[in-house]
C-alpha positions, 0 to 999 in steps of 0.5 A: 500500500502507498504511504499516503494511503488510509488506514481503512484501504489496508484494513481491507486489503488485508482482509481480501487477501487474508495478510497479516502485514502489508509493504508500504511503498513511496511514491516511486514504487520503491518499499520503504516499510511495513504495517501489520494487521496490529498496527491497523488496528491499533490505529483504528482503536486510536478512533481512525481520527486520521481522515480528519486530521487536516480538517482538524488542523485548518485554520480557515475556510480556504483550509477547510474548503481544501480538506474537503475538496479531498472527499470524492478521491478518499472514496474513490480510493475506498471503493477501489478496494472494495470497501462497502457502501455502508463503511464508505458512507460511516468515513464520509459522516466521521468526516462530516461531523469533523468538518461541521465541528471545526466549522463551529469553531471557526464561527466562534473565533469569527464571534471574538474577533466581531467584538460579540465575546465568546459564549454566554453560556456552554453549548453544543453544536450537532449534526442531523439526518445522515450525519448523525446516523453515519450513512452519508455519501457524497451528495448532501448538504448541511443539518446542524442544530444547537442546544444551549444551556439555558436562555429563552428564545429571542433572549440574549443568549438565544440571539447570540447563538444565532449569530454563531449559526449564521457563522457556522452555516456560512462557512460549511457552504463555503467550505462545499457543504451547501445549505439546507435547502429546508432550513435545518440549520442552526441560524434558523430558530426552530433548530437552536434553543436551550435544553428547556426549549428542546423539550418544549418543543418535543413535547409539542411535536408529540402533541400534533395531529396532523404530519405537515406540522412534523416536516423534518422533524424526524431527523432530530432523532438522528442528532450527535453532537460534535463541539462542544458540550455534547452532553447538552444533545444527549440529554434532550436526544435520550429525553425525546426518545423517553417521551416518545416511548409508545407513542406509535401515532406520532411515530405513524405521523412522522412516517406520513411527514416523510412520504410513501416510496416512490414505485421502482418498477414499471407496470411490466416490472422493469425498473423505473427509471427518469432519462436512464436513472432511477432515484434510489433514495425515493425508490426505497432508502430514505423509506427504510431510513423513515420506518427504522426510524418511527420504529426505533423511536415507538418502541424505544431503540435508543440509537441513531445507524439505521442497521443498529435501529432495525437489529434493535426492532429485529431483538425485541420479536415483534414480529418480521424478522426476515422481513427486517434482514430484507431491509438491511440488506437492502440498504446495503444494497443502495449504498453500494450502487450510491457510492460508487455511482456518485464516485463515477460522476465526480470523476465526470465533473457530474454533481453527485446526486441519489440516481443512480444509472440501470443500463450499466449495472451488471447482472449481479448488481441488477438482480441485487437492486431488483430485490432491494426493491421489491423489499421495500414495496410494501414498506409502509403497510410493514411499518405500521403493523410493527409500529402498531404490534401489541397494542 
């Protein structure tokens, strides 16, 4: 392996050869030394902060915008040697919660040096959706909250971490983050507030009745935080599954917030596709993303990654075991064609996006997705049995 590669390509490559050591070479080819499988482990113990390092270490968006710009090679690279889209997506997200927690730094600094002084109070910033679940690729923008200590909404405290959110949004945008386009920034009031106002809040949301008063809120249960007092967001993410514990008509209303799966077939069952692409986050990812979701939450799964949401549901034997395996697995499955369309397209100045093309897909690759498909096909009469299961 080359001296600049990650640690995860050796891990890998290791594993596919079945190797206890690998040869690292410079950049002539020439082998200057040895890892062993010891060494990566350890490395990988160490938190594999390796790929944010530089992220880490820029001390301006320029720095940052130049780390960043580094993420379509490091997939690249990952998918070469046959790292899965589940694992490229987890890197993509460690990175992402980096980028997002040096950005909140940097929005800090620009905060003492505006004269505004520093916080009025301890806080964290969080990251949402896929970044806090880890399933992030390379088309995305930014969901970032904050939770503050205390302050009342429009109160001193309230609009300086208003100003940090602007800050903070602005410069992930100029970094390559681009901005929510549903507004789930933490400039944005409904999406900062103190530990009180959080729970207000989520009481209000389990109160609703009707899921256009629940758009996007379902991602709150994905918050991590990444700066600062994280604790702050633990307490109000572990609270709000608390409160929702049981609650399966606010679990089913998220699920309708979020909307049906799109077909995936044609009428003749050919794969539905828009000038040769079918969107597989509407044909079936962000379905089974909502349903581990409302599940987990219904039924009390305290975690965030999707597969860790459906194995929890999957251990409480309610039901659908096979069913729960087919979702995994199909979730796998669009990871993988996801990774490696987007790497393709970056590679052909393409934006990355969530469609992935059908007529190059080999045979393997198409009868994978044709299952995937069909196990999300009636995902949402599937949800609402287990959602409502024993009552």
């Amino acid at each position: 392996m080359a001296a600049d590669s990650f640690c995860y390509l050796g891990v890998a490559r290791m594993n596919r050869h079945g190797l206890r050591h690998l040869g690292v070479t410079d950049t002539a080819g020439f082998v200057i030394g040895a890892v062993s499988a010891r060494d990566m482990l350890r490395l990988r113990a160490e938190g594999a902060i390796a790929l944010g390092d530089e992220i880490q270490a820029a001390d301006d968006v320029a720095g940052l915008a130049g780390a960043w710009s580094q993420l379509p090679r490091t997939a690249a690279a990952l998918l070469a040697d046959d790292v899965s889209g589940r694992q490229i997506a987890a890197i993509v997200s460690r990175r992402l919660c980096a980028l997002s927690a040096r950005a909140a730094v940097l929005a800090e600094r620009r905060m003492r040096e505006a004269g505004e002084g520093g916080p009025p109070c301890a806080y964290a910033f969080a990251v949402l959706g896929s970044a806090g679940r880890g399933e992030s690729l390379l088309a995305m923008d930014q969901d970032n909250a904050l939770v503050f200590a205390e302050g009342a909404p429009d109160g001193p405290q309230d609009r300086w971490f208003a100003q940090l959110g602007t800050h903070a949004a602005d410069i992930l945008h100029e970094a390559g983050v681009p901005y929510c386009k549903g507004g789930v920034m933490a400039r944005n009031p409904q999406w900062r507030g103190s530990v009180a106002t959080w729970r207000d809040r989520v009481a209000h949301w389990i109160g609703r009745s009707r899921p256009d008063d629940l758009l996007a809120v379902d991602i709150f249960f994905d918050m991590l935080g990444v700066h600062g007092d994280t604790a702050l967001v633990d307490t109000i993410w572990r609270d709000a599954f608390d409160a929702a514990r049981g609650q399966a008509a606010f679990a089913k209303l998220l699920v309708d917030a979020a909307g049906p799966v799109g077909p995936g077939f044609t009428l003749f069952r050919r794969i539905r596709t828009e000038q040769g692409r079918i969107d597989l986050k509407r044909s079936g990812l962000f379905g089974i993303v909502s349903a581990a979701r409302a599940l987990a939450i219904c039924h009390h799964v305290v975690g965030r990654a999707t597969p860790a949401r459906l194995e929890g549901i999957k251990a409480l034997r309610i039901g659908g075991a096979e069913d729960l395996d087919a979702l995994l697995e199909a979730q796998g499955t669009f990871l993988d064609l996801l990774a490696a369309q987007q790497v393709a397209d970056v590679e052909q100045g393409v934006p990355p996006s969530n469609a992935v093309l059908v007529r190059p897909l080999s045979r393997v690759s198409r009868e994978r997705l044709t299952f995937a498909l069909d196990s999300v096909a009636h995902l949402g009469e599937f949800t609402h049995d287990l959602l409502f299961r024993g009552e």
